[in-house]
C-alpha positions in Angstrom: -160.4 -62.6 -78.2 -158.8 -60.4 -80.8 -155.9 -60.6 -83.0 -154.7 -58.5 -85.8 -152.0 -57.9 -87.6 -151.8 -54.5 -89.9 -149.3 -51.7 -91.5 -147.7 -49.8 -89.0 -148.8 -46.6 -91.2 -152.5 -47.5 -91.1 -152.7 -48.0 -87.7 -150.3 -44.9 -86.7 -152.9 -43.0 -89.2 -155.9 -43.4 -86.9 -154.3 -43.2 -83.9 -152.7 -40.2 -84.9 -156.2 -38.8 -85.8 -157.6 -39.6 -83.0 -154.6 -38.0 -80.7 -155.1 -34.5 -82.2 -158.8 -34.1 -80.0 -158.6 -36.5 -77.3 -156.0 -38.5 -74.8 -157.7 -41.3 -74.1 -160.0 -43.4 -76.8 -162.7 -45.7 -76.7 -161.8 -48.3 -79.5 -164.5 -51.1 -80.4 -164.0 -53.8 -82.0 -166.4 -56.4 -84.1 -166.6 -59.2 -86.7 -166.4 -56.3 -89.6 -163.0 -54.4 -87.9 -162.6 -51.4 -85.7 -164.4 -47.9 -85.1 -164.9 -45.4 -82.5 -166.2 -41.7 -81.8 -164.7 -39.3 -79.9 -165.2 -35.6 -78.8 -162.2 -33.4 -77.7 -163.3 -32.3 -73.9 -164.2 -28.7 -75.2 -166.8 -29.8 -77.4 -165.6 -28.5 -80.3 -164.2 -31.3 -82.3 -165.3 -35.1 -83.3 -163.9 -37.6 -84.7 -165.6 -40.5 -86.0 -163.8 -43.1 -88.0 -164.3 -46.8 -89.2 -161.3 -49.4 -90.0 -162.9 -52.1 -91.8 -161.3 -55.6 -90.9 -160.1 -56.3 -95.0 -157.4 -53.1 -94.0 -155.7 -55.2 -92.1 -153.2 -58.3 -93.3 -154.7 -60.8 -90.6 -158.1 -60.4 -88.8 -159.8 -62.4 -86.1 -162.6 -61.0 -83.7 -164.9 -64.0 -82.0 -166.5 -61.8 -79.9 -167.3 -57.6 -79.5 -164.8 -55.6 -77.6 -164.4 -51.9 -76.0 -161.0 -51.0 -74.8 -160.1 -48.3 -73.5 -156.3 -46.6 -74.5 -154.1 -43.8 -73.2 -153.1 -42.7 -77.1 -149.3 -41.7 -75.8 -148.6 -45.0 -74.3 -149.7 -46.9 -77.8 -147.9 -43.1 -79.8 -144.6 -44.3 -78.0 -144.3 -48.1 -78.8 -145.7 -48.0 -82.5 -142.9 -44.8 -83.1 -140.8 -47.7 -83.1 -141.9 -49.0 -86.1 -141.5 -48.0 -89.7 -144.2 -47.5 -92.1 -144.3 -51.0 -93.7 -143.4 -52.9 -90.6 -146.5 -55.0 -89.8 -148.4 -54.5 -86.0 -149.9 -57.3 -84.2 -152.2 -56.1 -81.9 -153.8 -58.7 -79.5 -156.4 -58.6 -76.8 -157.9 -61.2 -74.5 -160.4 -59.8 -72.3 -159.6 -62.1 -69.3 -155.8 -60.0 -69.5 -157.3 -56.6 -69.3 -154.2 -55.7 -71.2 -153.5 -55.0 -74.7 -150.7 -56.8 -76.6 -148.7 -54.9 -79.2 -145.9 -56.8 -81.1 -143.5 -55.2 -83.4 -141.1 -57.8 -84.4 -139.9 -59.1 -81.5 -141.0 -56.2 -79.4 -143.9 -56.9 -77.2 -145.4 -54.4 -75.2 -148.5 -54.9 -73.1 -150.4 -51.9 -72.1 -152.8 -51.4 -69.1 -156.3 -50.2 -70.1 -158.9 -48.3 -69.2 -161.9 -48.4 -68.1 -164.5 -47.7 -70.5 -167.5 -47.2 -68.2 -166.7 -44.0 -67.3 -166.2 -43.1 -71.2 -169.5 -41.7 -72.5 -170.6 -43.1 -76.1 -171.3 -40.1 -78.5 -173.6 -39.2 -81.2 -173.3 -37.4 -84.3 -175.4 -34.9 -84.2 -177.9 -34.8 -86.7 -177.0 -31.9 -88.8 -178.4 -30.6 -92.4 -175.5 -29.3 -94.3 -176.4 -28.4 -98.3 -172.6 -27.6 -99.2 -170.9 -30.7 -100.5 -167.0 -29.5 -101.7 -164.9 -32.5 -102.8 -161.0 -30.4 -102.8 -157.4 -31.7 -103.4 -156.3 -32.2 -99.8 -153.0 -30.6 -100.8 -154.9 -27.8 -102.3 -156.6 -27.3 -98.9 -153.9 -27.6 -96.4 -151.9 -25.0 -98.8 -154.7 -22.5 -97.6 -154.4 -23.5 -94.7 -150.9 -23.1 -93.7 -151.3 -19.2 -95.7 -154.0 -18.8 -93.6 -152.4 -19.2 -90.1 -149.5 -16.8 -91.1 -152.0 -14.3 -90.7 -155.1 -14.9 -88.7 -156.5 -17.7 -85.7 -159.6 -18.4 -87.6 -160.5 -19.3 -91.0 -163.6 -18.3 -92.9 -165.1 -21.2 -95.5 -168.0 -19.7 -98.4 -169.2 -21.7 -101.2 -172.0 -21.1 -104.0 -172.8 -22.6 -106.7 -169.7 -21.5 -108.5 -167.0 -21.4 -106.4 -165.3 -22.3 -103.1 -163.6 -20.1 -100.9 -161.3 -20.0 -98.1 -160.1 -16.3 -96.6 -158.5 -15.4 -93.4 -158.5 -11.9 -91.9 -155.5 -10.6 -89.7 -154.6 -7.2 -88.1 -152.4 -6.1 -91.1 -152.9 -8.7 -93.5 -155.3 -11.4 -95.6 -154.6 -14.6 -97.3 -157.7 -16.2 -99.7 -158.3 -18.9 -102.0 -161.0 -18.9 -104.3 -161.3 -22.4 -106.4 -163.9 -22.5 -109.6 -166.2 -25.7 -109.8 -163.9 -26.6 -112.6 -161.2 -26.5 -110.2 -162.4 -29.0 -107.8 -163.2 -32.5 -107.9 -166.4 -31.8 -107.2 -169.1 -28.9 -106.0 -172.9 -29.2 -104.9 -174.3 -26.1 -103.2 -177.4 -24.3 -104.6 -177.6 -21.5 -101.9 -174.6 -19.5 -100.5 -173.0 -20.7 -97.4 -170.1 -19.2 -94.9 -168.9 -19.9 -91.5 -165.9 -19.4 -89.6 -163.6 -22.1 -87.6 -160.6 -21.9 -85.7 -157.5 -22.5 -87.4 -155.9 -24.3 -84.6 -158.6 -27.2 -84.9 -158.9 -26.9 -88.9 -155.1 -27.0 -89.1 -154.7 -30.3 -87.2 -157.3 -31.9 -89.2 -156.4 -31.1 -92.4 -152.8 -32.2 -91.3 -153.8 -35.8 -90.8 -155.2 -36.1 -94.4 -152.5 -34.5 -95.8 -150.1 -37.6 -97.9 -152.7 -40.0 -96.6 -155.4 -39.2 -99.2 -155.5 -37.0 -102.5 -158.9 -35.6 -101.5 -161.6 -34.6 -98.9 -165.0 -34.0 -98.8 -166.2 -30.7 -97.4 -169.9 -30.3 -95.9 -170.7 -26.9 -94.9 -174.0 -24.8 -93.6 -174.5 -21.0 -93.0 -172.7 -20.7 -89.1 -173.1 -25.0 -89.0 -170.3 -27.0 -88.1 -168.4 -28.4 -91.1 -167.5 -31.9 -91.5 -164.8 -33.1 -93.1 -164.3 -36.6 -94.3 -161.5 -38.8 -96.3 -160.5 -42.3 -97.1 -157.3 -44.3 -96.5 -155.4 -47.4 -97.2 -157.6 -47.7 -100.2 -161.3 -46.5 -98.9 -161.1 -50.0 -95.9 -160.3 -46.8 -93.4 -162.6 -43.6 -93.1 -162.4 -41.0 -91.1 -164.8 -38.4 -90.4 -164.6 -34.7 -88.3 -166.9 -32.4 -87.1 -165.8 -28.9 -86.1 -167.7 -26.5 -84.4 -168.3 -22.8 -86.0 -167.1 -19.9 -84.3 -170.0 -17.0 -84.5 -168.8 -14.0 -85.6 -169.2 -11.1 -83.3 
């Protein structure tokens, strides 16, 4: 059996990141709290993310679980709640059915089955960029950066950081010192481009939820970009794939 009970704005926070890749989601669940993987079906985007059981208020798990969720059916019933408002979310695995209480409001929601959900791996990936950025500072590029252009090219050095965009007609770029950032480790010169789409929506979930991310970027890798919430007791972690240039 489990039982938690948590801030509506933690859990909404995961789900949320987890929505922007996939529809359905393999949660597990263990004595420490909750984590799960998922890759958007075009291979492009991961998300791997770890709720440690000390973010939530109340915490009980006897046994491991793996359920499996439509994310618009649990989107719909925790839009009913308000940021502070406290989620219970119970599952007995003799029901089949997970148990969301808001309040009052109970609502039990069918799941899936997990069987026919693959388990994925993170790839194992050699990145020697590590940019720590104000997550404001980054999705402020970001947003400039879609005005003009449906990709987005990333560069660091030693130096500096860099994020440019390339349109028809017009640019947008942002270069950021070492001084500038929170952090920067890169002893070779790095670049790759990603689309903006992806970028955008990842960048998005970060953005009021925590004051920084981390940056890990190759030449033409995949980056990955990880940040904390609720106080470090939730991190999540994405991988998005590089578009080659031409």
């Amino acid at each position: 059996m489990l039982q938690g009970k948590i801030k509506a704005d933690f859990i909404k926070t995961l789900v949320d990141a987890t929505a922007i890749l996939v529809d359905e989601a393999k949660f597990k669940f263990d004595g420490d709290g909750m984590y799960g993987r998922m890759v958007d079906p075009a291979h492009v985007g991961m998300i791997d993310f770890k709720m440690k059981k000390e973010a939530f208020d109340e915490y009980e798990c006897k046994e491991e679980a793996e359920i499996g969720v439509e994310l618009e059916k649990l989107k719909s019933i925790l839009r009913l709640a308000a940021g502070e408002d406290i989620v219970e979310l119970i599952y007995k695995k003799d029901e089949g059915r997970l148990n969301v209480k808001i309040g009052n409001l109970t609502r039990k929601i069918g799941l899936l089955d997990t069987s026919e959900m693959p388990d994925t791996k993170i790839p194992s990936l050699e990145l020697p960029a590590e940019i720590v950025i104000s997550t404001g500072e980054l999705y402020q590029a970001i947003r400039a950066a879609e005005a003009v252009a449906d990709h987005v090219i990333l560069m660091a050095d030693s130096e500096s950081f860099q994020i440019a965009a390339q349109g028809d007609t017009d640019s947008v770029e942002m270069r950021l010192e070492k001084d500038q950032l929170y952090s920067l480790k890169c002893n070779e010169q790095v670049k790759s481009m990603f689309p903006l789409d992806y970028l955008s929506d990842m960048v998005k979930v970060a953005k009021g939820k925590s004051e920084e991310i981390t940056i890990n970027l190759g030449m033409n890798y995949p980056v990955k970009l990880a940040f904390d919430v609720a106080g470090g007791y939730i991190k999540i972690m994405y991988l998005l794939a590089p578009r080659i240039e031409e």
